[in-house]
N, C-alpha and C positions, 0 to 999 in steps of 0.2 A: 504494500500500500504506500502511496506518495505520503513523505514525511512533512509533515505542517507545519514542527520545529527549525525548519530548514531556515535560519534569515534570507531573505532574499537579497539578489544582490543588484542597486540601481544606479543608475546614470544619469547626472542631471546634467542635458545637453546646454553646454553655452560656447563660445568663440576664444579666438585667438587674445582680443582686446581685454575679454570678461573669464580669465582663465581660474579664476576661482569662484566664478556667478557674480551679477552685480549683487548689491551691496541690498537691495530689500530681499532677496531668495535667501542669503544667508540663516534666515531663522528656519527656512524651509529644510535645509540642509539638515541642520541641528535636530529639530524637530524627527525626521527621518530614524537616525541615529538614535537618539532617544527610545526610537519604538524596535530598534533591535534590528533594522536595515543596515545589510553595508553600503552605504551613500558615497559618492563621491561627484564632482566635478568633473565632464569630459568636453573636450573640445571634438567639436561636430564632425573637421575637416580633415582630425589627425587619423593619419595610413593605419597606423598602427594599432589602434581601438578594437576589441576583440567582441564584437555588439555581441553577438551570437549566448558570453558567458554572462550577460546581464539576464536578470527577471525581467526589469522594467527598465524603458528608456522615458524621463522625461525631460522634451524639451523646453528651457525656460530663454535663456538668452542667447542664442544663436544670432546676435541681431547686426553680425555683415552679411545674412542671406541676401538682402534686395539686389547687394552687388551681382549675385551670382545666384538667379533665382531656379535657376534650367540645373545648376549641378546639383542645390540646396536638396531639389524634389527625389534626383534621382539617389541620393544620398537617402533621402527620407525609404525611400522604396525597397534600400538593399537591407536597411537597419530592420524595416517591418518584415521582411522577410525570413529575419531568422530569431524574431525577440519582438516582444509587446513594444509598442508605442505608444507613446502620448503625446500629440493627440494623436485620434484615427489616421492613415494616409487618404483616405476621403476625402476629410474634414480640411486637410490643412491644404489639399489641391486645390478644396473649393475656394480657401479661403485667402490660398497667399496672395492671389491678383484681385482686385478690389473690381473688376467687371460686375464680380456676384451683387454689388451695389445696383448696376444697370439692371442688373436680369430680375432685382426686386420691385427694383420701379416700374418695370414695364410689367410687371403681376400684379402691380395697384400696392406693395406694403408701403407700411408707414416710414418709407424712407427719404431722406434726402434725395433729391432729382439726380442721376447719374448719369452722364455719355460717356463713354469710351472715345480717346483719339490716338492715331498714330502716332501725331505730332501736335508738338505744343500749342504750333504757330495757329493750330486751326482751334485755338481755345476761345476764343475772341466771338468768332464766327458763329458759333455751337453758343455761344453765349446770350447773343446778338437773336439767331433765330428763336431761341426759347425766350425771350423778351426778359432777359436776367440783368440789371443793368448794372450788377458785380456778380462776379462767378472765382470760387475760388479751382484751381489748379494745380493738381497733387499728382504724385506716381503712382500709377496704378500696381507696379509693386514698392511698398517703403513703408518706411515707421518713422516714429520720432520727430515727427514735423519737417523733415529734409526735403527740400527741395516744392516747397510748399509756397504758394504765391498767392495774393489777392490781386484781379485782374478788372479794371473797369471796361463794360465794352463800349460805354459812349466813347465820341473823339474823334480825332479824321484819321489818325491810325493807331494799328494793334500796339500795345504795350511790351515792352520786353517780357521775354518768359525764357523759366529756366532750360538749362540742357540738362540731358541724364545720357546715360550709356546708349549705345546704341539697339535699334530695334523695342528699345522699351515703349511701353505706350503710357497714356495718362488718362486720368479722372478730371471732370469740368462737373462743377457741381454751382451751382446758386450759393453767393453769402448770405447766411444767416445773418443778421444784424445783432437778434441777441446773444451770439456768442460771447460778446463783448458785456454785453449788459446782466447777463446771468451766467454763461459759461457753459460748460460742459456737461454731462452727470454722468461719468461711467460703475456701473454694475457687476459687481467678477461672481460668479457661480464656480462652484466647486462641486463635482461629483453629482453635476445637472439640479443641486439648489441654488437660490441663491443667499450670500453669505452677507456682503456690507458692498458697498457704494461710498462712490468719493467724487466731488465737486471739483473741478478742474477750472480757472478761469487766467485769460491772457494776461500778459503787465501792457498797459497801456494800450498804444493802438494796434497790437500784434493780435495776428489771430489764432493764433498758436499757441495750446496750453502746454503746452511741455515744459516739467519744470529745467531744461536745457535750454530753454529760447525765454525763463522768465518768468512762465507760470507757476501760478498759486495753486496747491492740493489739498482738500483739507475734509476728513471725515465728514460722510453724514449719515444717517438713517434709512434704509432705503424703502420708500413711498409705495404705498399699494400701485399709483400708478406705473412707475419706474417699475416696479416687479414686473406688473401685467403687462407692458411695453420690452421688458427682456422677454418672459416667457413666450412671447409671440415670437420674435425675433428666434429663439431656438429651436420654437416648432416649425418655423418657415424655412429655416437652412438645415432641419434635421441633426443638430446637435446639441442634441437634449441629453445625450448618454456619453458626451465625451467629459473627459477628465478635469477639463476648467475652461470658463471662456471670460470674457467679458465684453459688456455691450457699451458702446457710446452714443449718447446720445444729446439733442441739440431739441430747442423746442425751436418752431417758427413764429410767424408772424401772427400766426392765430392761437398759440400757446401749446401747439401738438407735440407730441414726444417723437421726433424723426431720428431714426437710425445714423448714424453717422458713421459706425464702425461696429462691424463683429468681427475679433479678436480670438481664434483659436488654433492659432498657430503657436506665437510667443507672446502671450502678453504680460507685462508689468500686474501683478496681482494684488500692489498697494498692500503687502502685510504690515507694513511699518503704521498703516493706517487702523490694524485689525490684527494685533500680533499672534491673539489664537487661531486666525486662517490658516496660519501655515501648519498648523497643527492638523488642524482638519483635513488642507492637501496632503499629507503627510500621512494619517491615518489612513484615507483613502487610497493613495498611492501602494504603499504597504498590503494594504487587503487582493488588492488587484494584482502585483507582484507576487506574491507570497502561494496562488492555487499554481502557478508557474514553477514555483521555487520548488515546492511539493512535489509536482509531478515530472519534475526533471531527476531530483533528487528520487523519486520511486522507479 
């Protein structure tokens, strides 16, 4: 019979830059260990990484993938194939190109308006036709506010826009105005509940909460409506049973909770906002490891 004393043994995926996790996973780490998991930090891209003797792989800060978003996947695909992942390779295909924005709005959810373009240059345009008379301009793959622009489309001509690598494409979305005037409210769910929520708002005239460009983060409670506005958001993308996510969201002009981002690939899980979360991904991680650990070990 598979041994259930067996610790399991886990990998929590991050990068070159983040080679011992950033600095809010660390209580996750801890936490882990605690519960009698061999835990460690591994870098996503090193040759040498033997996936296959892990229980469970989670990935938390991996986050130079946008560079390299084509190798990131298939990376993801060799790892699932010989050991547990987290999250699903489903889930993180669906989610690392931010399209799945467009393919929401075009099914009517409660999202922010999304077009898809090759090129930046046609941001303007796509702006202009849907009568947006600011449209912000993001990479369709990327985190961390990089490469992130607020674009007016009045004027006799286009505005500068950023470059990114080549063949990359991008997101044209409508500015929210109250970004600025209320902010952000993102939602992290752990083991498909949800756990605590945190208020994100820019410094000044930036649109960009990240606290790297200056934004403010700061606990709050999270509102039956903010539940009910993630819970949707999970049932619409089918990631109600993956191991963590978090939802972002922005109201508009009429006070609606609009999607701004679902995050289930590598999100920031704001433990330092909710320090027994990590505890909780930690417990759950373990349990999900451990029928693995069991039946490897039988």
């Amino acid at each position: 019979m598979p041994d259930a004393t067996v610790p399991p043994r886990i990998a929590c995926v991050t990068s070159t830059r983040l080679p011992e996790l950033c600095e809010d996973d660390q209580p996750f780490l801890d936490e882990l260990r605690l519960r009698g998991a061999r835990a460690e930090p591994v870098v996503w891209d090193d040759p040498e990484v033997p996936w296959a003797e892990y229980d469970g792989v989670v990935v938390r800060s991996p986050w130079d993938y946008p560079d390299r978003p084509a190798e990131f996947l298939r990376w993801y695909d060799r790892v699932a194939s010989v050991t547990r992942i987290h999250n699903s390779p489903a889930a993180v295909r669906g989610n690392q190109h931010k399209g799945y924005l467009a393919d929401l709005w075009k099914a009517d959810a409660p999202v922010i308006p999304t077009v898809v373009v090759d090129d930046p240059s046609e941001a303007v345009a796509v702006a202009r036709a849907h009568k947006w008379d600011q449209a912000v301009l993001k990479p369709a793959t990327g985190l961390g506010g990089r490469r992130v622009t607020l674009l007016t489309a009045s004027g006799d001509g286009p505005p500068p826009v950023p470059h990114g690598p080549d063949g990359a494409q991008w997101c044209v979305q409508p500015f929210l105005p109250r970004i600025r005037e209320e902010g952000e409210l993102s939602l992290v769910y752990i083991d498909g509940r949800p756990s605590h929520a945190v208020l994100k708002q820019p410094s000044g005239r930036d649109i960009r909460v990240h606290e790297g460009h200056g934004g403010r983060h700061m606990p709050m409670e999270p509102t039956a409506e903010l539940v009910d506005a993630g819970d949707a958001v999970l049932a619409a993308t089918g990631t109600r049973d993956e191991l963590f996510a978090r939802v972002d969201v922005i109201r508009d002009h009429r006070g609606r909770l609009l999607l701004c981002e679902l995050d289930v690939t590598s999100p920031c899980l704001y433990f330092c906002h909710r320090p027994q979360a990590a505890g909780d991904l930690a417990a759950a991680t373990v349990a999900r490891a451990t029928v693995r650990a069991g039946a490897t070990a039988g």
